[in-house]
GUBASE-434235 format. One record per residue (C-alpha): residue number from 1; chain; x, y, z. Coordinates in steps of 0.25 Angstrom, whole numbers. Layout:
! residues N
NUM, A, X, Y, Z
...
END
This chain:
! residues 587
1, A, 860, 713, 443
2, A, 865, 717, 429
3, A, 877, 709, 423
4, A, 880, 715, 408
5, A, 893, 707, 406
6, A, 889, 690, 409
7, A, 906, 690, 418
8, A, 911, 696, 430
9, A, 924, 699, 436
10, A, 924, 690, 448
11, A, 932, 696, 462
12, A, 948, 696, 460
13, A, 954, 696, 473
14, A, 950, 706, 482
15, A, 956, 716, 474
16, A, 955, 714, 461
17, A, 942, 717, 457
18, A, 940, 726, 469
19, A, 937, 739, 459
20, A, 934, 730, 447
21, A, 920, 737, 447
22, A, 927, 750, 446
23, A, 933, 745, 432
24, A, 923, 735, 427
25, A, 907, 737, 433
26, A, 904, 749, 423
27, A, 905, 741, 412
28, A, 895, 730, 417
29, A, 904, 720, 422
30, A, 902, 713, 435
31, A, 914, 710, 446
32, A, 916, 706, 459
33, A, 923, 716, 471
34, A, 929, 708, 484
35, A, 924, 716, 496
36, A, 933, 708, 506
37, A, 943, 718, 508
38, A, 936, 730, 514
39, A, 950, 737, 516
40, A, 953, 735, 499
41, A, 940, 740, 496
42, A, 942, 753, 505
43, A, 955, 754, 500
44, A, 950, 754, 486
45, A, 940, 764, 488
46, A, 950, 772, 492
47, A, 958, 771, 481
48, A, 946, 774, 472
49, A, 940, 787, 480
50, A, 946, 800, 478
51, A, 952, 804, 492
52, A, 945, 814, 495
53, A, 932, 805, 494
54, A, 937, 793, 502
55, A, 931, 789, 514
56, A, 940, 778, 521
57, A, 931, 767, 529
58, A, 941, 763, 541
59, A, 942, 750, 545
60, A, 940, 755, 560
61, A, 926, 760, 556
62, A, 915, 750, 560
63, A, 912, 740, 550
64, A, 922, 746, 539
65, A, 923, 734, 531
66, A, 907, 733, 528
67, A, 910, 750, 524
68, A, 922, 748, 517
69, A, 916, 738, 507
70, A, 902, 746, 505
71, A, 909, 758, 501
72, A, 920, 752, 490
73, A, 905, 745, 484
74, A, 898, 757, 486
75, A, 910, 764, 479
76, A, 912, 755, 467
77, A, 897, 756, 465
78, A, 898, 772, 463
79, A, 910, 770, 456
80, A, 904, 760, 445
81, A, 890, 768, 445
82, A, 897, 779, 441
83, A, 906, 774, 431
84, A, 894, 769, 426
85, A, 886, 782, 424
86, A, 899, 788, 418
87, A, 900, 776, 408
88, A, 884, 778, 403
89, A, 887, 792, 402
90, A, 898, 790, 391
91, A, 894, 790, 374
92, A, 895, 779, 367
93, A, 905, 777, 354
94, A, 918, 785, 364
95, A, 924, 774, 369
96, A, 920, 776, 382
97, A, 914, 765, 394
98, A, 902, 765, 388
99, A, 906, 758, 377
100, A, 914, 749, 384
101, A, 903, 745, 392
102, A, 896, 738, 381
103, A, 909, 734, 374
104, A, 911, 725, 385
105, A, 899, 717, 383
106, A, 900, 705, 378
107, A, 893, 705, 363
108, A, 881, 699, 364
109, A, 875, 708, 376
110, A, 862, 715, 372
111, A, 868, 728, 375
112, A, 882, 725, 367
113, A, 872, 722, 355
114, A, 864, 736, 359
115, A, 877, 743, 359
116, A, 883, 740, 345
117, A, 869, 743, 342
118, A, 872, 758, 348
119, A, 886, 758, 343
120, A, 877, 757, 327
121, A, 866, 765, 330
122, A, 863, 780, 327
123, A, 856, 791, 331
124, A, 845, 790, 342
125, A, 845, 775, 342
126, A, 860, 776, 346
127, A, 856, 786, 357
128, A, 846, 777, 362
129, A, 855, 765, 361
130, A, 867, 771, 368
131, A, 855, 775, 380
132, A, 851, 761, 382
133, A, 865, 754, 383
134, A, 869, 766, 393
135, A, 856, 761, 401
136, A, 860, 748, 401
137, A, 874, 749, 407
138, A, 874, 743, 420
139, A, 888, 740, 425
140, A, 891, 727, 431
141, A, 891, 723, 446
142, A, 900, 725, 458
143, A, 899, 714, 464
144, A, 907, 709, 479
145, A, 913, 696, 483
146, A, 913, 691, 498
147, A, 922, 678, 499
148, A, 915, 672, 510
149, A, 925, 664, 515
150, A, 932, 678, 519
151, A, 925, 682, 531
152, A, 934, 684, 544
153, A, 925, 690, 557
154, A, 929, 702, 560
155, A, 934, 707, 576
156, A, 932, 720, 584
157, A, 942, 729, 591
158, A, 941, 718, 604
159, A, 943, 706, 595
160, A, 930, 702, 595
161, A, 923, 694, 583
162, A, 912, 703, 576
163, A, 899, 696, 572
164, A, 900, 689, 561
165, A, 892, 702, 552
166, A, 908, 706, 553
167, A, 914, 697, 546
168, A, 922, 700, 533
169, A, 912, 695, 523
170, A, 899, 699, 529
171, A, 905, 713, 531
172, A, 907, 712, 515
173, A, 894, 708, 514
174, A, 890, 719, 521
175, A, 898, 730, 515
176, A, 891, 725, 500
177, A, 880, 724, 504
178, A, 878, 739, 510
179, A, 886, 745, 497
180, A, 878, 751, 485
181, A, 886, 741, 476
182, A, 878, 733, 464
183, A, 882, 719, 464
184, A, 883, 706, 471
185, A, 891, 700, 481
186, A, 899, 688, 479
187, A, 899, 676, 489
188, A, 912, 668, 487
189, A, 919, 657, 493
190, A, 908, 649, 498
191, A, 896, 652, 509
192, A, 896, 660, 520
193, A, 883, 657, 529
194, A, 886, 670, 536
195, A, 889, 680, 524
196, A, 876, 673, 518
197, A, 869, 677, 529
198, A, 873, 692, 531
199, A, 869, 693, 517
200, A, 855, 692, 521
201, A, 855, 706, 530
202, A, 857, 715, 516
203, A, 845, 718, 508
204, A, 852, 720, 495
205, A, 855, 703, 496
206, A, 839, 701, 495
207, A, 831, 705, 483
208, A, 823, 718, 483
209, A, 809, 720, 480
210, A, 811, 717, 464
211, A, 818, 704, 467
212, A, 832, 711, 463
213, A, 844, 708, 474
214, A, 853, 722, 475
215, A, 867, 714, 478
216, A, 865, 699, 471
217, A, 873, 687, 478
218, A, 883, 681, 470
219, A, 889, 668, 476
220, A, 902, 661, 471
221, A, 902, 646, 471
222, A, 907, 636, 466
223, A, 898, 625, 463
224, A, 882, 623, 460
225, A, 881, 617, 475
226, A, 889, 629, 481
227, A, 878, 638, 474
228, A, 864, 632, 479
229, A, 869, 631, 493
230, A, 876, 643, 493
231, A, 861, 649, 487
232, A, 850, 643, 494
233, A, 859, 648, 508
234, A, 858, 661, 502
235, A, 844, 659, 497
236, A, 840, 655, 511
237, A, 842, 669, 514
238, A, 835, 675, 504
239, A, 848, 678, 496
240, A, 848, 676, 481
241, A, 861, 672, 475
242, A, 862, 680, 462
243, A, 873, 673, 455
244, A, 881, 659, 458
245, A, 896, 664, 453
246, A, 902, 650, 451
247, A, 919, 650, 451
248, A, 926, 639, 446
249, A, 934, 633, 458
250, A, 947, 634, 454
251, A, 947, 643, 440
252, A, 946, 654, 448
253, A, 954, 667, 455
254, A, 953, 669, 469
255, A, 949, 658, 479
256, A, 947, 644, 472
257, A, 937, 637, 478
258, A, 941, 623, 472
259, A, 928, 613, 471
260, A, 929, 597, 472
261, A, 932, 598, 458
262, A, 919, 603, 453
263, A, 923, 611, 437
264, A, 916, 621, 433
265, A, 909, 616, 422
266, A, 899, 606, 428
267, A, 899, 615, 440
268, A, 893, 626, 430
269, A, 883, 615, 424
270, A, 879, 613, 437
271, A, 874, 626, 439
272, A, 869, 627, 426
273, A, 861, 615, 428
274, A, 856, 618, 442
275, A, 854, 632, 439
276, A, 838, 633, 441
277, A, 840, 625, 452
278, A, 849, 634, 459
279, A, 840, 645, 456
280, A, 828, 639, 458
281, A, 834, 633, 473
282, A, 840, 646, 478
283, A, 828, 655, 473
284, A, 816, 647, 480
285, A, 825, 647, 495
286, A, 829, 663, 493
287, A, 815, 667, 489
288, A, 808, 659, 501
289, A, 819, 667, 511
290, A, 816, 679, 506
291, A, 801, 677, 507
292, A, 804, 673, 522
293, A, 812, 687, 523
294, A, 800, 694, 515
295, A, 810, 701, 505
296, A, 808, 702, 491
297, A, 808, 689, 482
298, A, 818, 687, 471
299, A, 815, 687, 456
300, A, 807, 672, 454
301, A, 815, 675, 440
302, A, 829, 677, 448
303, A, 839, 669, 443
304, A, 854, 669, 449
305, A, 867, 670, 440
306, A, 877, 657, 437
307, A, 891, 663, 434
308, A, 905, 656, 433
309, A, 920, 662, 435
310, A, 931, 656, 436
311, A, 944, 654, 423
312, A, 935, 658, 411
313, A, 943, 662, 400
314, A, 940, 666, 388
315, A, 923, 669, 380
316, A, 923, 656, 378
317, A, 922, 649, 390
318, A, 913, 663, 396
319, A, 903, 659, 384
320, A, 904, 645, 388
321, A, 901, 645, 404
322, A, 890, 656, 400
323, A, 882, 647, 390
324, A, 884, 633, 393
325, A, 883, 636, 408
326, A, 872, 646, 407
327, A, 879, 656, 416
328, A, 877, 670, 418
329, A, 892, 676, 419
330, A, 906, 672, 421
331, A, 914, 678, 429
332, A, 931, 682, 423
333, A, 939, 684, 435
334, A, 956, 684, 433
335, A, 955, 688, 419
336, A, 951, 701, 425
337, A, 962, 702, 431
338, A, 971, 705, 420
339, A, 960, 717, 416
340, A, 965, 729, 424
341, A, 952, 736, 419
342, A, 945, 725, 427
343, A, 953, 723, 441
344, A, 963, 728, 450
345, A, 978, 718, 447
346, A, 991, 727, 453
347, A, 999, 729, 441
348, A, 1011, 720, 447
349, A, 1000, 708, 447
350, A, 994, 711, 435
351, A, 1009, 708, 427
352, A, 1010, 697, 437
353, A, 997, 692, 432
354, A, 1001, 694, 418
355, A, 1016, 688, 420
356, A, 1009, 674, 428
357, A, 1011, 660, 422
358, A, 1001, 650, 423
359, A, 1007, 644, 433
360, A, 1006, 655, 442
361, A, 993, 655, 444
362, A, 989, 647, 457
363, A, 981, 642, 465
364, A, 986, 644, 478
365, A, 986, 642, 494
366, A, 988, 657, 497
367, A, 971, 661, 501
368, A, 971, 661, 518
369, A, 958, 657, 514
370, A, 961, 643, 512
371, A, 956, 643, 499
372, A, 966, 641, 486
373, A, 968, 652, 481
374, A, 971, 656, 466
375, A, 985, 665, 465
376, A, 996, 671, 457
377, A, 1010, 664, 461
378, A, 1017, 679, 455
379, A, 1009, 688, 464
380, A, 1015, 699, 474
381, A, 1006, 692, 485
382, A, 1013, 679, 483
383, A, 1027, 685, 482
384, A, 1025, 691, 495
385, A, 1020, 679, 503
386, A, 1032, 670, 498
387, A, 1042, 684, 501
388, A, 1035, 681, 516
389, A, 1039, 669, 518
390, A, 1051, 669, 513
391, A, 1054, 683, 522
392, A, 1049, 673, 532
393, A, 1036, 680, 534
394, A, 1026, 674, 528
395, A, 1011, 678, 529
396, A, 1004, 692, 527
397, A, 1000, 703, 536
398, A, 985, 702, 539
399, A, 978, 714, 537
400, A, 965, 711, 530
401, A, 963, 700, 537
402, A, 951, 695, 528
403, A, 957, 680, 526
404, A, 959, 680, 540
405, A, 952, 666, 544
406, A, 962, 655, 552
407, A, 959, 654, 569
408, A, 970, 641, 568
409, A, 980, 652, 577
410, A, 971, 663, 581
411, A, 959, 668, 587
412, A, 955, 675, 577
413, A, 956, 672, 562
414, A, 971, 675, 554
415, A, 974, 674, 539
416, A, 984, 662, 535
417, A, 990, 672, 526
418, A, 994, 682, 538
419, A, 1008, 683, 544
420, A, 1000, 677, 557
421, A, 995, 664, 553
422, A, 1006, 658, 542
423, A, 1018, 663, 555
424, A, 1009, 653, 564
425, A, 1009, 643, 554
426, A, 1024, 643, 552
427, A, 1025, 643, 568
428, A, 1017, 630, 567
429, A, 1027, 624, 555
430, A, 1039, 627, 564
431, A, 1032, 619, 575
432, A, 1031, 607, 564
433, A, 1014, 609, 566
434, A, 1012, 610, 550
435, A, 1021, 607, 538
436, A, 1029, 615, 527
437, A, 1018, 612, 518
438, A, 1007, 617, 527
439, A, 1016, 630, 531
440, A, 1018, 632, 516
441, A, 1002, 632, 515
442, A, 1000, 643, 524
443, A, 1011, 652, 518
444, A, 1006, 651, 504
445, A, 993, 658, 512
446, A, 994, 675, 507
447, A, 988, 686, 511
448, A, 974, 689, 500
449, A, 969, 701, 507
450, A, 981, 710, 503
451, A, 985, 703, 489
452, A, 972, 701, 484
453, A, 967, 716, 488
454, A, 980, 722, 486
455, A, 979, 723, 469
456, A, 967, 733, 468
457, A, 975, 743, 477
458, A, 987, 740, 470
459, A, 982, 742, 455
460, A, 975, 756, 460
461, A, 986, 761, 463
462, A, 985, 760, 479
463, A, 994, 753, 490
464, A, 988, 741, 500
465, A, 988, 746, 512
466, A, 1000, 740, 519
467, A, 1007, 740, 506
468, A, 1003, 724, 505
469, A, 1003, 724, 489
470, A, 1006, 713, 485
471, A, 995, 705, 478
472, A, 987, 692, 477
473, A, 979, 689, 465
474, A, 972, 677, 462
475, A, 969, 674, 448
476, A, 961, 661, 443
477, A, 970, 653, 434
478, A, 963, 658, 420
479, A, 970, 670, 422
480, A, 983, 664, 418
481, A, 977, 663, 404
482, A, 975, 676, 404
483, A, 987, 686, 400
484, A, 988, 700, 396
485, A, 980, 713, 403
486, A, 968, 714, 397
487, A, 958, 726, 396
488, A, 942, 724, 401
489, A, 937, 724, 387
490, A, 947, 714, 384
491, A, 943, 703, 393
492, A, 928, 708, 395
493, A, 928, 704, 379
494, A, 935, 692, 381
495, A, 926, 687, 390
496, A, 915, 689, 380
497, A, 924, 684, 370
498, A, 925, 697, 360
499, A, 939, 693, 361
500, A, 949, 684, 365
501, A, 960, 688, 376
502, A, 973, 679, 371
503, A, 972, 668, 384
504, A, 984, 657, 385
505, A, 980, 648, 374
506, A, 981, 636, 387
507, A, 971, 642, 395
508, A, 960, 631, 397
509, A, 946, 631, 397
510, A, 940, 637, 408
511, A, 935, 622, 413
512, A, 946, 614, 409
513, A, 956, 626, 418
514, A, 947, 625, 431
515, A, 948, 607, 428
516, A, 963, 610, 428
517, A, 964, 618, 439
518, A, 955, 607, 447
519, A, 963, 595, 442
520, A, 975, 603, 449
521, A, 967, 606, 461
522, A, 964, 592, 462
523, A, 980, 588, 460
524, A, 983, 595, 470
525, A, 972, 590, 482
526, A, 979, 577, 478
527, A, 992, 581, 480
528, A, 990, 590, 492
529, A, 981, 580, 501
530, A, 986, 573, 514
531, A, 986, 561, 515
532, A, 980, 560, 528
533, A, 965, 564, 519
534, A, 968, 553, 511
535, A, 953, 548, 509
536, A, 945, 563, 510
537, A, 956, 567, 500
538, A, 954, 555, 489
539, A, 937, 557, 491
540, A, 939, 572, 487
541, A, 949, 570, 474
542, A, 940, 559, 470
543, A, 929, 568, 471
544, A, 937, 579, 465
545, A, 940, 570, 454
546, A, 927, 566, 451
547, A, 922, 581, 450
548, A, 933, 583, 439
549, A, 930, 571, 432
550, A, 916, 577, 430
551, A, 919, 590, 425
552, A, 930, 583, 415
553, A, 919, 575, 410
554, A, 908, 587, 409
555, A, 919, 597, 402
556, A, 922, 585, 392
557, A, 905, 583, 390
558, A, 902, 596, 387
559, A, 917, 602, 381
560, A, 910, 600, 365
561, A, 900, 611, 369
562, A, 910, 622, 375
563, A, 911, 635, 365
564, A, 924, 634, 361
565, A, 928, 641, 349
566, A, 941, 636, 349
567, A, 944, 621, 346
568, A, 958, 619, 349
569, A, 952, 625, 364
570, A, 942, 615, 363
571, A, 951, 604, 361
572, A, 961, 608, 373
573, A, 950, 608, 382
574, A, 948, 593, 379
575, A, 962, 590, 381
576, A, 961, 598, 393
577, A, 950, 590, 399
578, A, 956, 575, 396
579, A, 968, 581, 404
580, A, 961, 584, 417
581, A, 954, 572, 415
582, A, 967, 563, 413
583, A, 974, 572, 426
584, A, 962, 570, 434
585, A, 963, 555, 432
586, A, 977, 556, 436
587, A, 975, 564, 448
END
């Protein structure tokens, strides 16, 4: 698969990058599209198709969730393939998108050189240059995420479980996997044996008769470990893992999937160091299955992609991760958010986002999930849950039910952000069964499914059905650095470092942020544990110590070597580090 620019647009939400591709893919840049929602997606397909063209998909038609999700891919990838054609139709020299194209390329890309070299050319040689650089446009992938961990099993009309083929995820799977869409599929949140598994019945997941793989595997982790087991359980099934997409465990939008204090740095070296092995281990297991299956081996040349995402901020720390880790992209999440050109953000959230302090970006309780769960304290979403509770109805109306996944009062699976489950829990308060503290818990719980879809309606102009607008966002903390509304050129030449956006002179460095943020998360394991756990809870802070106390000391090894322009920046990180070390001392 092509990749023209060396960053992507990780998923935003469920709805925040939902018609990125419409905006972005043409000008070769890559992103990520959730296809958890089959009602969003089917609701924004919609929106996008003139009326008279629209075919609805009913959610009474038999499996209309794996139909719903093949016809947005089929039509973002109609959509993109002709804005493509249009953009290779246009002269040169007006203005147009085809210049932009190669505007946005960072300066030392082969075809940035080839095109300044059209822009000075005359004659035939500029009519032969111009045809080469419209030949090579290529526009970047549409690529899907599965969060694995949201798979509920589906009923029938007698209430009957469905085979597990009918669960959420592997009915996502399924829905990709049929669509015409170019990209990969993104596997995050840890493994699924059974989503693995139903991987195997899709030809495009294998490698065709020229060792090629139609829709590439891309698997988010977050560590080396996670990778090679995650890979040779792929491998065993003849699937290749075309990229590892590593995210730092707390720098991050979204979910955080905190590790045991594991930094990114040395868990970036690691890869680095380990990369032939990975390649080498995983390669040798997925060729012998695919011998054993008599299909079509893979390139012995075959070599997968090492990415990183998660708080990168400006060029300078893009350059470093991609040369002194060897990497092959990075991926700029949040500060997309505050490109319109790039993602869907409601106007109301969008000032919101604008008007937020530091401090109001948080990593919070409120995912059903279980998992903390980055968020905006000033969002519509928010206000509503605490007007619920003070109205002395807290909880949400389940609709979507895609979070649903707690059996502790029912038969079948409830969300702990519906009306249902948190009404139960204060039934169970009331009868002195669990404390303030644990009630409070459960109520900080809000509904995702409707905030986190509701903004790509919203910013087109449409209403969420049920008129539930209020919105959940969930921005890594980097994005509080970040002020202003920016265009795509704008941040796309930041990232490259063709300029330099004005960032709040405090931001830290990208590593000394994530050591913060885990000195904190630390603080608050301490704080929070129960007394009860007393010698379970000392082994994991001393283990959890120790990890930080090793990526203290590799940061302050290697800090000479980091490509820092900027003294005074090199200086602050120093300081930085001899802070966390000193407060993890303390800790």
């Amino acid at each position: 698969m092509s990749h023209i620019h060396n960053f992507h647009i990780p998923v935003m939400g469920l709805g925040f990058t939902v018609d990125t591709p419409l905006k972005v893919a043409r000008f070769g840049i890559s992103s990520v599209v959730s296809i958890m929602d089959d009602q969003l997606l089917e609701d924004m397909r919609s929106h996008y198709t003139p009326e008279n063209q629209f075919e609805p998909i009913s959610e009474k038609v038999p499996d209309s969730r794996t139909k719903r999700i093949k016809a947005y891919l089929n039509f973002l990838q109609r959509t993109v393939d002709a804005q493509v054609e249009e953009l290779k139709s246009q002269n040169f020299g007006e203005g147009q998108e085809i210049d932009k194209y190669f505007d946005l390329l960072p300066i030392d890309h082969p075809l940035s050189s080839l095109y300044l070299k059209m822009k000075l050319a005359t004659g035939n040689e500029k009519l032969d240059l111009q045809e080469a650089l419209r030949e090579a446009i290529v526009p970047g992938s549409i690529d899907v995420n599965i969060m694995t961990k949201v798979d509920k099993l589906n009923y029938d009309k007698e209430g009957n479980a469905l085979p597990r083929e009918y669960s959420d995820a592997l009915l996502a799977l399924k829905g990709f996997a049929e669509s015409d869409v170019k990209g990969g599929v993104v596997f995050s949140a840890g493994m699924n044996p059974s989503l693995y598994g139903y991987a195997e019945q899709f030809e495009d997941f294998f490698p065709d008769e020229n060792g090629q793989i139609k829709k590439p595997i891309i698997l988010k982790v977050s560590d080396y470990r996670s990778a090679l087991v995650q890979g040779k359980f792929l491998a065993k099934k003849g699937l290749w893992v075309d990229e590892y997409r590593i995210e730092s465990g707390l720098n991050c939008g979204g979910h955080a999937f905190a590790t045991d204090g594991f930094l990114a740095g040395p868990i970036l070296d690691h890869f680095k160091s380990n990369r032939e092995n990975l390649r080498n281990d995983v390669l040798t297991i997925c060729q012998a299955a695919l011998m054993n299956k008599n299909r079509p081996l893979l390139s012995s040349r075959v070599q997968p992609r090492i990415t990183y995402q998660g708080g990168i901020g400006n060029s300078d720390e893009n350059q470093m991760l991609l040369e002194k880790y060897e990497l092959d992209g990075t991926g700029w999440g949040s500060p997309f958010l505050l490109v319109p050109e790039a993602t869907s953000v409601d106007e109301k959230t969008f000032e919101k986002l604008l008007k937020a302090k530091k401090s109001d970006f948080y990593l919070s309780r409120a995912s059903p999930l279980g998992v903390p769960f980055n968020n905006l304290r000033t969002s519509t979403a928010e206000a509503q849950r605490k007007e619920r509770i003070a109205k002395g109805r807290p909880g949400s109306p389940c609709y979507k039910k895609l979070l649903s996944s707690n059996v502790e009062f029912t038969d079948k699976p409830i969300c702990t952000a519906s009306r249902q489950y948190q009404n139960l829990k204060i039934k169970e308060k009331e009868a002195g069964k669990i404390s303030d503290a644990e009630l409070n818990e459960v109520l900080e719980k809000d509904c995702l499914c409707e905030g986190l879809g509701a903004p790509a309606l919203l910013s087109v102009g449409e209403t969420p059905r049920r008129n539930l607008n209020a919105v959940t966002i969930c921005p890594g903390p980097n994005l509080a650095y970040f002020k202003g509304s920016f265009s795509l050129k704008e941040m796309v030449d930041h990232i490259y470092g063709k300029v330099n956006l004005s960032l709040d002179p405090d931001r830290p460095h990208v590593f000394v942020k994530e050591l913060q943020l885990y000195v904190k998360h630390l603080k608050s394991d301490i704080e929070n544990a129960m007394p009860e756990n007393g010698k379970k809870v000392e082994a994991y802070i001393n283990k959890f110590k120790k990890n930080l106390s090793e990526g203290i000391a590799y940061y302050q090894e290697f800090k000479d070597s980091w490509s820092m322009e900027n003294t005074l920046v090199l200086e602050r990180v120093k300081a930085q580090l001899a802070e966390m070390k000193l407060n993890l001392q303390l800790a």
